[in-house]
C-alpha positions in Angstrom: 8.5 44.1 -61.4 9.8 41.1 -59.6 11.6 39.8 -62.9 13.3 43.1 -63.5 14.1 43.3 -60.1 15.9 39.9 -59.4 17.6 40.0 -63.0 19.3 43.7 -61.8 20.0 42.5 -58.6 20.6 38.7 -58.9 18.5 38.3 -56.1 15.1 36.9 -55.6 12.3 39.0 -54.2 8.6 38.3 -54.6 6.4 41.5 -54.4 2.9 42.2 -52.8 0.3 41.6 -55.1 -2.5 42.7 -52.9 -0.7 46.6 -52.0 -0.9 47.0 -55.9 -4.6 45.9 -55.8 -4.9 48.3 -52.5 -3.0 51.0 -53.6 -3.2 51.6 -57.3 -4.0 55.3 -57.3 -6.6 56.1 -60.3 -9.2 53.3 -61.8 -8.7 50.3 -59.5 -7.0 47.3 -59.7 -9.5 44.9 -60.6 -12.0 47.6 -61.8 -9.5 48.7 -64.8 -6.0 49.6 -63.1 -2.8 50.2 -64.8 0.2 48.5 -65.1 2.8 51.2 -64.8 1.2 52.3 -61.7 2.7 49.0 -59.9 6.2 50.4 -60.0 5.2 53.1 -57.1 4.5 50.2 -54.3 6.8 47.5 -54.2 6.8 45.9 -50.6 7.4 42.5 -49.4 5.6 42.5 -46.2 2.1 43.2 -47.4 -0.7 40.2 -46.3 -2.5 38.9 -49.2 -6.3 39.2 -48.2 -9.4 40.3 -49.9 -9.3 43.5 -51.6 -10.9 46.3 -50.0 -11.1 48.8 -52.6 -9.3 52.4 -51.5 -7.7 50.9 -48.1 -4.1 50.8 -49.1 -2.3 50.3 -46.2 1.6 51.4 -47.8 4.0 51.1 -44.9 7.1 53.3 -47.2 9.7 51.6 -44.3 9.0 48.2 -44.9 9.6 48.9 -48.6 11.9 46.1 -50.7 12.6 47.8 -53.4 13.1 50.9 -55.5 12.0 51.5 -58.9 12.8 55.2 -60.6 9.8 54.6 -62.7 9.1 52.8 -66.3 9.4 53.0 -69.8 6.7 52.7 -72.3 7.0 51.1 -75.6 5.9 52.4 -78.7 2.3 52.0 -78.6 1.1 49.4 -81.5 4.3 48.8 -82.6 5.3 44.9 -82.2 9.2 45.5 -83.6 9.5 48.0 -80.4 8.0 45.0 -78.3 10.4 42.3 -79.7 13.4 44.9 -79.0 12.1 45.7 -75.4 11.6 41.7 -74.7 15.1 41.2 -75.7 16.5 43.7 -73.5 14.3 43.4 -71.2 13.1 40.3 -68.7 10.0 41.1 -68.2 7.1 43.6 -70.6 4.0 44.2 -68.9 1.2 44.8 -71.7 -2.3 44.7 -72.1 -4.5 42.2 -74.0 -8.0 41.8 -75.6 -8.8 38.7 -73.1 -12.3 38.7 -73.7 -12.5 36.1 -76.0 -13.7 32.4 -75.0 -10.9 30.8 -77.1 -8.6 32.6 -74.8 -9.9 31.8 -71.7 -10.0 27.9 -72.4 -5.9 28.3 -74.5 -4.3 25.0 -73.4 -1.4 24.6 -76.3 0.0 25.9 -79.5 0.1 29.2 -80.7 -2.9 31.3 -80.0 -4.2 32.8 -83.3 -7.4 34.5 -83.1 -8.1 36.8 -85.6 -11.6 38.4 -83.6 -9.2 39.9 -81.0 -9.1 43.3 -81.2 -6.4 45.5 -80.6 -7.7 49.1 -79.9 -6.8 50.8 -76.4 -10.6 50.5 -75.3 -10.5 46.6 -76.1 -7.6 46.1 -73.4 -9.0 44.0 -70.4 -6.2 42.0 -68.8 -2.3 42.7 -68.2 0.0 39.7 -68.7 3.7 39.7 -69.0 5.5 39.0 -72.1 8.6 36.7 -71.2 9.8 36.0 -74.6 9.1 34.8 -78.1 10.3 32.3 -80.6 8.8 30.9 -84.4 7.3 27.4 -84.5 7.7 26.5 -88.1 6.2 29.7 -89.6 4.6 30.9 -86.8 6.1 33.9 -84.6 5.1 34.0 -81.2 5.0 35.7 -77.9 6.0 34.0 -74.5 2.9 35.4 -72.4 2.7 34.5 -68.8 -0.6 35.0 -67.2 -2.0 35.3 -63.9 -4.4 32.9 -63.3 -2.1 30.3 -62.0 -0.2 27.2 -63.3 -3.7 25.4 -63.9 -4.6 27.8 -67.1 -3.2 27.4 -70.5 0.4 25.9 -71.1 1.5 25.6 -67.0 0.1 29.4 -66.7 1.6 30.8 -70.3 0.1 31.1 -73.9 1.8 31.7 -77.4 0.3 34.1 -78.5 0.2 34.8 -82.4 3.3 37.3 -83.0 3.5 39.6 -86.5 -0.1 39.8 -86.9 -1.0 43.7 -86.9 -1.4 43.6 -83.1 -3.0 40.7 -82.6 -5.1 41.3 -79.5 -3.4 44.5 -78.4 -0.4 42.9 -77.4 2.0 45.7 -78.1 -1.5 48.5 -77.4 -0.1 49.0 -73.9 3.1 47.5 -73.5 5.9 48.9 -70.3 8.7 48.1 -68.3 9.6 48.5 -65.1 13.2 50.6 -64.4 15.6 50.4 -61.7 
């Protein structure tokens, strides 16, 4: 939201994380939320604090910014992706995470072939930021959310052109002005 926000406005506004932990209507945030829901509470001045399930505390005046809603890409399809990237700053999509290998990624293009793909296997949301080819491998530009500590300064290439490779195009949305 914030990417597609500052590149239509040329302007920089950081977004509460903790209201869209609070107020995500549905399955919960951290309990199996979903991405396009964020779009419904961006607000600025919302403290970050432990989340406390089902107290959203949405103040609509204090609001920063207005989305009309989001578009979802076609589900599966990684050539829709690639065109939505391009256009687009920033994709939210959902990824098989699960896997060891991807929680210890530190460099080079994440291929792994047990990630699945199906809707049901989706258990973290990332943001695709680009993608490129390293000799004859295509990529995505991922940026996670576990901080600048994790993988490559907080991103991972992650194996692009490979039938879905971990369900990166499963669930895959952008935010709209």
């Amino acid at each position: 939201m914030e990417g597609a926000w500052n590149y239509k406005t040329n302007s920089s506004n950081v977004f509460s994380e903790q209201q869209i932990l609070d107020c995500e209507i549905g399955p919960k945030a951290c309990d199996g939320g979903f991405m396009y829901k964020a779009v419904e509470f961006p607000e600025k001045d919302y403290k970050y604090g432990l989340w406390s399930k089902g107290a959203c505390k949405y103040d609509a005046s204090k609001a920063v910014g207005h989305f009309s809603g989001y578009e979802n890409v076609s589900h599966g399809d990684e050539t829709a992706l690639q065109a939505a990237a391009y256009a687009q700053p920033v994709v939210s999509v959902g990824i098989d995470a699960s896997s060891v290998f991807f929680q210890l990624y530190f460099r080079g293009v994440y291929d792994h072939k047990g990630c699945k793909n199906g809707a049901s296997d989706i258990d973290h949301g990332v943001a695709v930021v680009g993608y490129g080819s390293e000799g004859s491998k295509d990529y995505w530009i991922v940026r996670n959310s576990w901080g600048a500590l994790w993988g490559d300064k907080g991103y991972v290439k992650m194996a692009r052109n490979k039938d879905n490779q971990c369900g990166i195009a499963t669930m895959a949305c952008y935010a709209v002005l």
